[in-house]
Backbone atoms as SQL, in Angstrom:
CREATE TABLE atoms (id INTEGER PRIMARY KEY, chain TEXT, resi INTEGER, resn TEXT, atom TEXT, x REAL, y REAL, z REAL);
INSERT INTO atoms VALUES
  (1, 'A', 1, 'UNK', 'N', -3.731, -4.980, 14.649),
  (2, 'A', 1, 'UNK', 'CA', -3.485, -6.369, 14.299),
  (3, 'A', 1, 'UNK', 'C', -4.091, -6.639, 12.922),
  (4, 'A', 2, 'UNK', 'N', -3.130, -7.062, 11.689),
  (5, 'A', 2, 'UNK', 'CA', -3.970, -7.213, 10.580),
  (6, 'A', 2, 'UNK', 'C', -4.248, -8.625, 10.422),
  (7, 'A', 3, 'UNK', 'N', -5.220, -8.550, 9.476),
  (8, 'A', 3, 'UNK', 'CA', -5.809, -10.218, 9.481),
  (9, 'A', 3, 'UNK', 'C', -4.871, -10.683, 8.826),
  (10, 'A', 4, 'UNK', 'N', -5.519, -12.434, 8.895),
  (11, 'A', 4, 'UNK', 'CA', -4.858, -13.291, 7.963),
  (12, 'A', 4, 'UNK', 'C', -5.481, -12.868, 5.965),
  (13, 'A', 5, 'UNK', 'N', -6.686, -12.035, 5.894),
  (14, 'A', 5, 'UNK', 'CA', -6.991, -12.164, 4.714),
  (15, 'A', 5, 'UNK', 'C', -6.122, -10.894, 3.844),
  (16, 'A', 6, 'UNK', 'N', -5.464, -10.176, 4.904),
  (17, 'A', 6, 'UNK', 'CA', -4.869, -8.766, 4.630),
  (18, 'A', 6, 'UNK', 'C', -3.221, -9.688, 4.350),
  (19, 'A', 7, 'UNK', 'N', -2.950, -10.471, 4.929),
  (20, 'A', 7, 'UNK', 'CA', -1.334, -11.527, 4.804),
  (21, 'A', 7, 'UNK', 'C', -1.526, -11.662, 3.665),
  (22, 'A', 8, 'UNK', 'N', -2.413, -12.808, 3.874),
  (23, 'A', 8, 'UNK', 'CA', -2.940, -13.612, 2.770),
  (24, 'A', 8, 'UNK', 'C', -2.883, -12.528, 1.167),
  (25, 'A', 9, 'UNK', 'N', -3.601, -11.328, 0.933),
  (26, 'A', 9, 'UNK', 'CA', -3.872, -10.430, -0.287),
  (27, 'A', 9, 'UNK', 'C', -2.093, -9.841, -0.801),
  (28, 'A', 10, 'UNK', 'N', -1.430, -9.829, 0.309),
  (29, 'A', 10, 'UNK', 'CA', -0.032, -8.960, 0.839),
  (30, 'A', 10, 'UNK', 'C', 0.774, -10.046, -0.194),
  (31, 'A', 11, 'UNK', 'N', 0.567, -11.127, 0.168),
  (32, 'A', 11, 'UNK', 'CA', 2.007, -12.606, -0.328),
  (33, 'A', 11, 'UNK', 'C', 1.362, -12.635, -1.586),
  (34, 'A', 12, 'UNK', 'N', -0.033, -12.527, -2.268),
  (35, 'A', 12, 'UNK', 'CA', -0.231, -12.496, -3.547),
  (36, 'A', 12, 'UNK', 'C', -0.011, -11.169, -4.562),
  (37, 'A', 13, 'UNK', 'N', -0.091, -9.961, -4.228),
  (38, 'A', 13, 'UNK', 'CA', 0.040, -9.237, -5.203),
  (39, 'A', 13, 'UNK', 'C', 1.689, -9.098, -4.948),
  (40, 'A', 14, 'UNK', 'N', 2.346, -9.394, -4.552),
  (41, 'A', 14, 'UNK', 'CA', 4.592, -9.921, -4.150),
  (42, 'A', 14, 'UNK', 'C', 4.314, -10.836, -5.515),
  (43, 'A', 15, 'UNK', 'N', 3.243, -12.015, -6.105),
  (44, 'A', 15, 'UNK', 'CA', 3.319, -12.698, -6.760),
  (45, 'A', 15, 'UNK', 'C', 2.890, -12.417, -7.851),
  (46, 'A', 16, 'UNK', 'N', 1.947, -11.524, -8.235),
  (47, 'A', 16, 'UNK', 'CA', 1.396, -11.097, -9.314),
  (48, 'A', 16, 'UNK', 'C', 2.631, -11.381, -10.603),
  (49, 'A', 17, 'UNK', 'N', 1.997, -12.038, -11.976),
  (50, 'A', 17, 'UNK', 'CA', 2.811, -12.698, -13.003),
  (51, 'A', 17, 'UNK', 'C', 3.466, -11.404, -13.642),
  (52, 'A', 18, 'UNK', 'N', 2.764, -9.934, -13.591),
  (53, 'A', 18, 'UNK', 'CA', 2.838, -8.782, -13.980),
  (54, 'A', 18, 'UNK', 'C', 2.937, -7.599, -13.374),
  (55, 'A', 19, 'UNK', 'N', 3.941, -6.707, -13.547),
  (56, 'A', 19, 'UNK', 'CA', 4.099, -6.065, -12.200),
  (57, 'A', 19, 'UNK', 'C', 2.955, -4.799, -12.272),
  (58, 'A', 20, 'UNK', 'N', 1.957, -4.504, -11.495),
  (59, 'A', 20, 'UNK', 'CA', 1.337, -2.922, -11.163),
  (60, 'A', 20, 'UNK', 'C', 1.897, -1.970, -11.816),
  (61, 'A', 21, 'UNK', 'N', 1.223, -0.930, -12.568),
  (62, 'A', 21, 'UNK', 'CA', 1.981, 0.481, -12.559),
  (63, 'A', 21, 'UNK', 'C', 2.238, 1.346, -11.442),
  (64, 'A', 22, 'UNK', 'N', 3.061, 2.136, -11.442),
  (65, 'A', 22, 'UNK', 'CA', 3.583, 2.956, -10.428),
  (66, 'A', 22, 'UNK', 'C', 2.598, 3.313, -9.427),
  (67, 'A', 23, 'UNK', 'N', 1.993, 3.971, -10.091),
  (68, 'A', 23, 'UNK', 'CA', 0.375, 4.618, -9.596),
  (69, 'A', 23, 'UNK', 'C', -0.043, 3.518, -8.252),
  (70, 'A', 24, 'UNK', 'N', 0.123, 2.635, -8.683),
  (71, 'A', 24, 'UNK', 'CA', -0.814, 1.339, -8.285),
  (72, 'A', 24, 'UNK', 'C', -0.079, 0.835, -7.141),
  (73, 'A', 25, 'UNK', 'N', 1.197, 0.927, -7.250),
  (74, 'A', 25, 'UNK', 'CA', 2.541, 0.186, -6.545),
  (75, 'A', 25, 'UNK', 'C', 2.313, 1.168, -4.978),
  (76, 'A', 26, 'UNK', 'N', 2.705, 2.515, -5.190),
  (77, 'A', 26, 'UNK', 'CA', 2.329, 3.189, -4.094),
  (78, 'A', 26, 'UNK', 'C', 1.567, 3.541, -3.441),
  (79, 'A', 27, 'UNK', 'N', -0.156, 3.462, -3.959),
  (80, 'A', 27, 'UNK', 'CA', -1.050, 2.892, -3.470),
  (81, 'A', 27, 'UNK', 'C', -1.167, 1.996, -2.701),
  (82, 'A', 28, 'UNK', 'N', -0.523, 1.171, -3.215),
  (83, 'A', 28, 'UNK', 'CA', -0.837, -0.403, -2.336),
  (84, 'A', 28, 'UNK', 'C', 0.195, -0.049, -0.920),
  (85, 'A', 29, 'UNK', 'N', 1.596, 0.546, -1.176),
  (86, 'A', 29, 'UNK', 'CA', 2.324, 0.661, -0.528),
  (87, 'A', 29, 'UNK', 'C', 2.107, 1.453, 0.950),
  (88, 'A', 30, 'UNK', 'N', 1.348, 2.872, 0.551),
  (89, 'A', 30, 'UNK', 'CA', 0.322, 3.520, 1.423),
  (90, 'A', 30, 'UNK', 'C', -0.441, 2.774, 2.099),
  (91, 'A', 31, 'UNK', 'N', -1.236, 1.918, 1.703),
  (92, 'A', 31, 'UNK', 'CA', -2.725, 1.932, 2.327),
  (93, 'A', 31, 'UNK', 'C', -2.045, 0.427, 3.352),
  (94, 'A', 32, 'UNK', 'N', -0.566, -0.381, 2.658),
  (95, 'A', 32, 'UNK', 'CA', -0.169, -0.938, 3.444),
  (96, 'A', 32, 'UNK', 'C', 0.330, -0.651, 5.565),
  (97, 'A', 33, 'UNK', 'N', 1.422, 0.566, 4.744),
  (98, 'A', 33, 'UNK', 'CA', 1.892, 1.222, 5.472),
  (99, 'A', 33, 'UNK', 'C', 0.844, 1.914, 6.477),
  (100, 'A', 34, 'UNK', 'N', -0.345, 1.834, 6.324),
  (101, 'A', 34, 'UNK', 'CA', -1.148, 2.768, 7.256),
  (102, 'A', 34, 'UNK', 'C', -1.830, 1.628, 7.698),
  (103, 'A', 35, 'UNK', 'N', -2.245, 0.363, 7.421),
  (104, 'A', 35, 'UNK', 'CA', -2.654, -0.445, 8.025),
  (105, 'A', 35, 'UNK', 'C', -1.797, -1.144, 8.748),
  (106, 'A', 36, 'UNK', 'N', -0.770, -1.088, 8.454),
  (107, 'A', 36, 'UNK', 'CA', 0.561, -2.129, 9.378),
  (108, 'A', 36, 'UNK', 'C', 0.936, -1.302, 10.838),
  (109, 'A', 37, 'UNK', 'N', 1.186, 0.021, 10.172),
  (110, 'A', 37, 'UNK', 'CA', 1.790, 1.167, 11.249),
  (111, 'A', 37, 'UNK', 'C', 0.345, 1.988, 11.638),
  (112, 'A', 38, 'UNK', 'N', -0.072, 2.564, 11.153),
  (113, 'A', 38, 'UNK', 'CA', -0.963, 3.950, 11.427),
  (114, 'A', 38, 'UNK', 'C', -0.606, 5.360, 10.516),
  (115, 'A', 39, 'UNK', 'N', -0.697, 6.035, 11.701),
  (116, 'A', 39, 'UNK', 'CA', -0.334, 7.264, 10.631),
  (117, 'A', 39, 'UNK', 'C', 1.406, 7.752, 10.416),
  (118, 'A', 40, 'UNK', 'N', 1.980, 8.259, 9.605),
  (119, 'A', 40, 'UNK', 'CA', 2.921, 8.417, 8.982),
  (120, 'A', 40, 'UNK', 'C', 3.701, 9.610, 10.015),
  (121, 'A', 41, 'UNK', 'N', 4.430, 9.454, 11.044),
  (122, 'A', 41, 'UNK', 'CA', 5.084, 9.932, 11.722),
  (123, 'A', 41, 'UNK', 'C', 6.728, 10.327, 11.474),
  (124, 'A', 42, 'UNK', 'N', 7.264, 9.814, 10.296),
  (125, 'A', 42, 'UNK', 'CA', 8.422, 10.228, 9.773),
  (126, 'A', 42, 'UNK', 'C', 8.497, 11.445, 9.069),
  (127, 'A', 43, 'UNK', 'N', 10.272, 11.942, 9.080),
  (128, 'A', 43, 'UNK', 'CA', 10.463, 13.097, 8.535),
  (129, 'A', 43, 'UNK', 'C', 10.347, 12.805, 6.485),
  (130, 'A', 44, 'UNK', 'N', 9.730, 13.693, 6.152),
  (131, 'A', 44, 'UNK', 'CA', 9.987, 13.525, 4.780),
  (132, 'A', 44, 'UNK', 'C', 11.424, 13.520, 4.199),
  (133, 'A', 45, 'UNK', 'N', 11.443, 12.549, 3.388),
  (134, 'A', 45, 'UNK', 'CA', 12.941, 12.364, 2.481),
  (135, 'A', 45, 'UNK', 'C', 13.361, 13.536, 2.360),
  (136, 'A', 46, 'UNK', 'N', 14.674, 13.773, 2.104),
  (137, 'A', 46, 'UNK', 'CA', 15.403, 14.717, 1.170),
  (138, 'A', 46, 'UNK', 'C', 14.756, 14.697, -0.222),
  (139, 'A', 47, 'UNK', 'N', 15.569, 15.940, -0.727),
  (140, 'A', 47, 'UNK', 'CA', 14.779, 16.495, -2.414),
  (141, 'A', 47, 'UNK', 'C', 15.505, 15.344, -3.237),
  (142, 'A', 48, 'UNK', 'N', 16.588, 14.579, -2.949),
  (143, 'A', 48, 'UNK', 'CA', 17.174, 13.498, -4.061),
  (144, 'A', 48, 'UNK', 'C', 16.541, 12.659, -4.114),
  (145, 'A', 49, 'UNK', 'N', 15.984, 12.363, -2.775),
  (146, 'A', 49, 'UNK', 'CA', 15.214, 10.975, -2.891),
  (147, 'A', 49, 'UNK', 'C', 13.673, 10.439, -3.027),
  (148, 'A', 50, 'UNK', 'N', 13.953, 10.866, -4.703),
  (149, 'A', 50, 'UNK', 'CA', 12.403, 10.664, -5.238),
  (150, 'A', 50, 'UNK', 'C', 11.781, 9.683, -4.782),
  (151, 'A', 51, 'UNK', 'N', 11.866, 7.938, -4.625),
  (152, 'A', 51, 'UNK', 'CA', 11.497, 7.208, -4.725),
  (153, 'A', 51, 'UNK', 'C', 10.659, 7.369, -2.862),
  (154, 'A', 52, 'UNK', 'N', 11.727, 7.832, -2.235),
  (155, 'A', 52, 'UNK', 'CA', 11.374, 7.746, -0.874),
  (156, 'A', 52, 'UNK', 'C', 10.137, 9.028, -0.416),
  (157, 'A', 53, 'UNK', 'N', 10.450, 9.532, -1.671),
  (158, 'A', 53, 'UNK', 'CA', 9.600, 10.786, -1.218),
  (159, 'A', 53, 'UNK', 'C', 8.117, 11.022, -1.761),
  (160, 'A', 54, 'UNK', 'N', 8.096, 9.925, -2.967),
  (161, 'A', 54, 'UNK', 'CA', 6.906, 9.385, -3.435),
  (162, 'A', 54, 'UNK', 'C', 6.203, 8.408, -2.803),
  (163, 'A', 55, 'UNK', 'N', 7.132, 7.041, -2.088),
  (164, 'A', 55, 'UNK', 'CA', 6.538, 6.563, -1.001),
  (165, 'A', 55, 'UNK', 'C', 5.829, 7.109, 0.242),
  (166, 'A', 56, 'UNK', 'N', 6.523, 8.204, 0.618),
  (167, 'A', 56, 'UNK', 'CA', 6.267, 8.708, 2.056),
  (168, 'A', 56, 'UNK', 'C', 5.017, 9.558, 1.829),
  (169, 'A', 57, 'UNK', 'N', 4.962, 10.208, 0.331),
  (170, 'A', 57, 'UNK', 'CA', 3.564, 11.246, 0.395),
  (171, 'A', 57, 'UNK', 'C', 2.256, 10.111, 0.149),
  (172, 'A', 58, 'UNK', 'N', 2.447, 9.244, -0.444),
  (173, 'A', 58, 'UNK', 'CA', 1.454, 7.918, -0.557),
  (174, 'A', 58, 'UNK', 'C', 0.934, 7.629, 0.927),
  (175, 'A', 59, 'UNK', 'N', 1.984, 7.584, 1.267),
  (176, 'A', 59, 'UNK', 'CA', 1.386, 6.918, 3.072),
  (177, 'A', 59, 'UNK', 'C', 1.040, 7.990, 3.585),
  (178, 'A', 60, 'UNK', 'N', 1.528, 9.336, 3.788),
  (179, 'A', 60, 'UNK', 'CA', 0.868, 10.374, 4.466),
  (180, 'A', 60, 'UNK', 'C', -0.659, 10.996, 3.479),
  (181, 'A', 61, 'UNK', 'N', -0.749, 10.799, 2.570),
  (182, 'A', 61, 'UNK', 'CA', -2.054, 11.371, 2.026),
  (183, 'A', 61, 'UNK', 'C', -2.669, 10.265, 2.688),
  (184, 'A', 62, 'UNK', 'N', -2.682, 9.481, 3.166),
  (185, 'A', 62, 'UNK', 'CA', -3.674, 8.295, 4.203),
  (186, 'A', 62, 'UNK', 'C', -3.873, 9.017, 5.987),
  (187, 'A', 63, 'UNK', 'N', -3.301, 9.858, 6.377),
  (188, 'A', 63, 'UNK', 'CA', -3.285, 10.297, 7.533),
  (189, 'A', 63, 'UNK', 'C', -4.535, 10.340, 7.883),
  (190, 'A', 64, 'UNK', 'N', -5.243, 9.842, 9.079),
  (191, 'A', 64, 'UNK', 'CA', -6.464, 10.193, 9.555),
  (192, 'A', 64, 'UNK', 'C', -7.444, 8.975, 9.180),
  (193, 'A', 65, 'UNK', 'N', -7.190, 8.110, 8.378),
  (194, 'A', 65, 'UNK', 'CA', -7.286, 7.157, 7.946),
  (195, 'A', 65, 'UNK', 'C', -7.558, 5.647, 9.271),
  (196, 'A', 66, 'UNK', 'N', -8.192, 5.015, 9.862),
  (197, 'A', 66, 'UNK', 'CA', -7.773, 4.144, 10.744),
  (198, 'A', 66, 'UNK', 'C', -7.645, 2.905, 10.099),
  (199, 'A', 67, 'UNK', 'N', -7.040, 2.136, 10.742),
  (200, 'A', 67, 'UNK', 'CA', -5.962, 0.727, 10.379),
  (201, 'A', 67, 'UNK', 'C', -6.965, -0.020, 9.815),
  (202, 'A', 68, 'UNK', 'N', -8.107, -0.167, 10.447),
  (203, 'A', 68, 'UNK', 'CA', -9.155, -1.164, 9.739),
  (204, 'A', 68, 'UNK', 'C', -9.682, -0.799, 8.434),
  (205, 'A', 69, 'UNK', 'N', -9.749, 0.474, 8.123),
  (206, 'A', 69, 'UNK', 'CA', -10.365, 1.475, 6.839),
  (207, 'A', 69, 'UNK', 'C', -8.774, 1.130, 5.833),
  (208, 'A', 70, 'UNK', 'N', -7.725, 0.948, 6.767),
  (209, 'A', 70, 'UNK', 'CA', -6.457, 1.232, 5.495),
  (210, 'A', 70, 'UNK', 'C', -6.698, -0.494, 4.832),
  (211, 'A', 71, 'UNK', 'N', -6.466, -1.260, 6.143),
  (212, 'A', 71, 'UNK', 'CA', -6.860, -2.579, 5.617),
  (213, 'A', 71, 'UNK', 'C', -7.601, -2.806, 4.635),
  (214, 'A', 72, 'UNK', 'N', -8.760, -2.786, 5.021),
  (215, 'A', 72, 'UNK', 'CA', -9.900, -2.696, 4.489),
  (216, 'A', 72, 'UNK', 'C', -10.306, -2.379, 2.530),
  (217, 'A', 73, 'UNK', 'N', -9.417, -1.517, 2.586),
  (218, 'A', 73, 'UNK', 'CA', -9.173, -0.423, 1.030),
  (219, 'A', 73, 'UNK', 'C', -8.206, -1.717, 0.431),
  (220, 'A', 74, 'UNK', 'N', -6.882, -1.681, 1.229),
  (221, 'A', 74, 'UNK', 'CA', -5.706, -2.820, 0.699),
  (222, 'A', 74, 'UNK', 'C', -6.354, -4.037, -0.616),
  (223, 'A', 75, 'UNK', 'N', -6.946, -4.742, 0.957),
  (224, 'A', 75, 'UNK', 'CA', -7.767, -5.686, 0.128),
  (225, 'A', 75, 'UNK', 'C', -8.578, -5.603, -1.186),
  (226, 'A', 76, 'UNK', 'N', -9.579, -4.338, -0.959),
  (227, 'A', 76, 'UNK', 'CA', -10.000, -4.291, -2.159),
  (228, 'A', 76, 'UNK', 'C', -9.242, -4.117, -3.488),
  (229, 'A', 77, 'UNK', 'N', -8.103, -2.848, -3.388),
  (230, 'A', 77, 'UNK', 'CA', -7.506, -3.063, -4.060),
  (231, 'A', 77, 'UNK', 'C', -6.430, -4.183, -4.887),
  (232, 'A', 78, 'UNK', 'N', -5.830, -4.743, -3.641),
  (233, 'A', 78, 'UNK', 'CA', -5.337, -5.940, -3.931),
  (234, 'A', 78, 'UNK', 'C', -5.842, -6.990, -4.584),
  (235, 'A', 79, 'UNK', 'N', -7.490, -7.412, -4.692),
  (236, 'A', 79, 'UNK', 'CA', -8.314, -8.137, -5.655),
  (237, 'A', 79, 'UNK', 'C', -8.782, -7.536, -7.019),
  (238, 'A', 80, 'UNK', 'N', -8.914, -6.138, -6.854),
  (239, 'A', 80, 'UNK', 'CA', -9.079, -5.581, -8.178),
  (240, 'A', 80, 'UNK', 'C', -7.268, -5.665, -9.214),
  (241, 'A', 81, 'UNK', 'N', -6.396, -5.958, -8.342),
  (242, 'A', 81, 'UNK', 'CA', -4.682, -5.990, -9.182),
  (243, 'A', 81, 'UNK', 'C', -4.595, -7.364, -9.342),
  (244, 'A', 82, 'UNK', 'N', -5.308, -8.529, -8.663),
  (245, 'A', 82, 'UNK', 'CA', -4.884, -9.984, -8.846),
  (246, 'A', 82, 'UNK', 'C', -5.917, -10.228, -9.660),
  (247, 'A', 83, 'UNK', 'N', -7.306, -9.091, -9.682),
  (248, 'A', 83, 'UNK', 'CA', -7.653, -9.795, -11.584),
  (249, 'A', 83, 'UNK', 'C', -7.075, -9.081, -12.881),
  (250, 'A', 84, 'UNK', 'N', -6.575, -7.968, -12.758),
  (251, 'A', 84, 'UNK', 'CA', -5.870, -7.218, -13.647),
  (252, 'A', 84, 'UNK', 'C', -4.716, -7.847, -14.118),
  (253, 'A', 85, 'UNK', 'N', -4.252, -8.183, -13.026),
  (254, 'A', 85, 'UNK', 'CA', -2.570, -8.468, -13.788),
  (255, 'A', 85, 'UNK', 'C', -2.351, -10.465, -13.836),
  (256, 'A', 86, 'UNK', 'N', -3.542, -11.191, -13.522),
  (257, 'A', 86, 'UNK', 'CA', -2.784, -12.232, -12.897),
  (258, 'A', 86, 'UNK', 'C', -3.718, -13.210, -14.469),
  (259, 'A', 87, 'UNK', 'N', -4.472, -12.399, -15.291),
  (260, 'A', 87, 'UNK', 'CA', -4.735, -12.747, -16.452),
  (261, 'A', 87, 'UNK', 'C', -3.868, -12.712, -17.538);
């Protein structure tokens, strides 16, 4: 169950005035994905599908990881990107 402060961090960096670099994007996307779901139980993309296959290794380098620790990271990160980008 994620908190309201993990919602709450989620609907602001969607708003950020400036978008994250890549790096940053799938990060967030990972540490989402492992706090929402857990661990990464899907088959890896096909070789075409970079985007999916850069997502999916983001969330699986989190494996072993528990939901409160993925949370937990989110947030931080998510406040270190809403002072970076929202200046």
């Amino acid at each position: 169950m994620v908190s309201a402060l993990f919602e709450e961090k989620a609907a602001a960096v969607k708003d950020l005035p400036k978008r994250p670099n890549d790096d940053e994007l799938l990060k967030l996307y990972g540490l989402f994905k492992q706090a929402t779901v857990g661990d990464n139980n899907t088959s890896k993309p096909g070789f075409l599908d970079l985007k999916g296959k850069y997502k999916w290794e983001a969330w699986n380098e989190l494996k072993g990881t528990t939901q409160d620790d993925a949370e937990s990271q989110y947030i931080d990160l998510a406040d270190e990107l809403i002072g970076k980008y929202s200046s």
